[in-house]
N, C-alpha and C positions, 0 to 999 in steps of 0.2 A: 850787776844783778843785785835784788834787795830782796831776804828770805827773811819770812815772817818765822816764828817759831814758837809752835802752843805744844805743850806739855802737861801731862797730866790733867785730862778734862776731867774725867772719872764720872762721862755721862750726866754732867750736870749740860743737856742741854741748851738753859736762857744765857747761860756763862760765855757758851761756844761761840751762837746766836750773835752778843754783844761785841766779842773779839772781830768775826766775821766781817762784820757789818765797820770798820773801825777803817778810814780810808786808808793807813799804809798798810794794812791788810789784803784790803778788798784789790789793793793794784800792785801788791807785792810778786815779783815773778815767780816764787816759789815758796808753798807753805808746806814746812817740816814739821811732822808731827811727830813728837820724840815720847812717844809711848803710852800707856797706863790711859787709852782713849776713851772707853766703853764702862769699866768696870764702877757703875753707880746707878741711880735713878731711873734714868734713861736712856739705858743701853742703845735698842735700837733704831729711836731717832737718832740719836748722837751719830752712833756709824752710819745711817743713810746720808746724813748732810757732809761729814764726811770724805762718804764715798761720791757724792756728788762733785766734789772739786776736782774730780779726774786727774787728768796730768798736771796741775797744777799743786797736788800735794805729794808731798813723798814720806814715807812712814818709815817708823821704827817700831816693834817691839819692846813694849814692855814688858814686867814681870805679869803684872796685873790682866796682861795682853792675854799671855800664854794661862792663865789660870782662868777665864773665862772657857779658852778652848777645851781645855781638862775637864773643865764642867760639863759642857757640853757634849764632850765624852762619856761621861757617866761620873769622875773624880769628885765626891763631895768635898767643899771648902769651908774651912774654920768661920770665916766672914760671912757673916748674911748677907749683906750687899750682893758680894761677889758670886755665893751659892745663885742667888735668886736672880740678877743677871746674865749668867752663863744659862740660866735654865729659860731667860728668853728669848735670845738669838736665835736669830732667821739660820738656814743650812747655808745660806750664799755666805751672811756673815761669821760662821764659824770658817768657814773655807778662807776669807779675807784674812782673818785673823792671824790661821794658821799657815798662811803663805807670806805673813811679814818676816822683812830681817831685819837683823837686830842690829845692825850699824850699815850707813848710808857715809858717803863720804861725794863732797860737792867741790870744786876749783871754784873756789868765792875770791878773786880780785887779789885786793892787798890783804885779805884777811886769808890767801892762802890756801891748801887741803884742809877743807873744815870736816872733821867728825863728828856724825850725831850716832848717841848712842841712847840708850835711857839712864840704865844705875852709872855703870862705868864701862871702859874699852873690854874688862873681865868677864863682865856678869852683867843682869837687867837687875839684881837684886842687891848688887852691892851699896853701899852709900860712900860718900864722899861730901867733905862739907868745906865751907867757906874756910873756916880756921884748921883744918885738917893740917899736918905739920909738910912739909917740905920732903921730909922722908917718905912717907905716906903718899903723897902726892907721885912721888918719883918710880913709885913701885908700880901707882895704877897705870901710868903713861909707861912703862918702862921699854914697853915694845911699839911704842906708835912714832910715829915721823909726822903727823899732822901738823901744822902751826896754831890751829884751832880748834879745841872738842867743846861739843856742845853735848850738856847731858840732861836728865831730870831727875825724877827720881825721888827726891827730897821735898820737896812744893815748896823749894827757897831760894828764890833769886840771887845771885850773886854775878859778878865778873870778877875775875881774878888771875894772876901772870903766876904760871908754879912752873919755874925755871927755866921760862923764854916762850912756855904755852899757853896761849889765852884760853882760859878756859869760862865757859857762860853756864848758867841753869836759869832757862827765863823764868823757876816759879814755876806755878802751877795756874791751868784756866779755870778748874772746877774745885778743888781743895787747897786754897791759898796758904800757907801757914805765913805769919810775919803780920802782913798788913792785909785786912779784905778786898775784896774786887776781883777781876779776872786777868793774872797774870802771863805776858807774854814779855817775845823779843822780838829787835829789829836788829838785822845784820846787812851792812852795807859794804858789798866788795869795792865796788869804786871809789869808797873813802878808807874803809877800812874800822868805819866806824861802827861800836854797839848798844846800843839803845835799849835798856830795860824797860818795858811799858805797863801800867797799869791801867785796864778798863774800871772804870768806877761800876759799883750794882747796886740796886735796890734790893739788899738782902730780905727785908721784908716780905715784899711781890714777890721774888724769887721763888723766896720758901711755899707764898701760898699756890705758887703756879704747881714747884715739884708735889706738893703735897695732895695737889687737884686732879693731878695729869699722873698718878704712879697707883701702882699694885703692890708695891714692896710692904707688908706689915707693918715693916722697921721705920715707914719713912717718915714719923715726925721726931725720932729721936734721933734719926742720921742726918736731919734739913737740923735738929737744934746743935748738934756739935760741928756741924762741918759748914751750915750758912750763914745763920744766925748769931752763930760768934766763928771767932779765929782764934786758934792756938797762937801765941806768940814765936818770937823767932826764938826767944831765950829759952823756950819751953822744949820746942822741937830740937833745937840744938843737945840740950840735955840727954835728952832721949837718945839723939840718932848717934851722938859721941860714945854711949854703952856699945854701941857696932864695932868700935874700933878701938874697945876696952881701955879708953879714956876714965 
């Protein structure tokens, strides 16, 4: 079996669109979607396409996931994006939303029980990062027996072995930090092999599709920091290490 793996769209649908369209994709047996889907631009295009890949996607729960539902609840949220989001969902898709769970676990080959989660096996909100210490690392697996966890949550690609566990974050498909484009993974049980991928974008087009095709007030100051440029890896790094009172 070969699972694709997008993370964090955040409703940037040309982003999704490009991954989709991407041949180990399009003929991948199984596409895990590890959370934080909707909460951007294009909410509900984003979840119709999707929800069109039927049995062939399997979801998680994000943070981001669950605070679109809250909205739609009546819950006001700090973020524009996300207030203004949850307040366009369809009722089918607050229903989708609110019947994700938050960790999926698949028998992928040589790559073993694979866990997808979004933040970590804890929490959708927790972080975890590439350089995180050993110690740290041990606390968040400390209950799991998986050989493999896949998470997001951070929009930062990594692979990395923390004490005999392969752990992946393919990045993000709609808010990249690091380097721009739309980032995903390839996981190959038969080899056992993992493949970080980046779709190239026309951030330009992009911005002026999201900016042509949205309602959002906010949306040419949310297409300038999140399309139009990328925060660095060093930058987000900074930031998400205050999590873990680095």
């Amino acid at each position: 079996m070969r699972i694709a793996v997008l993370s964090d769209i955040h409703g940037v649908l040309p982003a999704l669109e490009a991954v989709l369209a991407e041949p180990d994709v399009a003929t991948a047996d199984l596409i895990v979607l590890t959370g934080d889907m909707a909460a951007g631009p294009m909410p509900v295009e984003t979840l119709d396409v999707l929800v069109a890949l039927g049995e062939r996607a399997l979801w998680v729960s994000g943070n981001a996931d669950r605070e679109l539902v809250e909205v739609a609840q009546g819950k006001m949220h700090p973020r524009a994006v996300t207030q203004w989001a949850g307040e366009q969902l369809r009722g089918d898709q607050v229903e989708v939303l609110a019947g994700l769970p938050a960790r999926q676990v698949v028998e992928l080959g040589r790559l073993g029980a694979t866990l997808f989660v979004h933040g970590t096996p804890r929490s959708d909100e927790e972080v975890i990062l590439v350089d995180s210490s050993l110690e740290r690392w041990g606390e968040v697996l400390a209950e799991e027996t998986a050989g493999t966890v896949v998470l997001g949550n951070t929009h930062m690609p990594f692979v990395r072995l923390a004490d005999r566990v392969l752990v992946v974050n393919p990045g993000s498909v709609g808010m990249p930090y690091g380097k721009d484009g739309a980032h995903w993974a390839l996981l190959d049980g038969e080899t056992g092999a993992v493949a970080l991928r980046r779709t190239p974008m026309d951030s330009e087009r992009m911005a002026r599709r999201l900016v042509a095709e949205n309602g959002f007030d906010g949306i040419e100051e949310w297409v300038a920091e999140y399309v139009t440029s990328t925060y660095s890896d060093a930058e987000a790094l900074r930031v998400f290490a205050k999590a873990e009172n680095r």
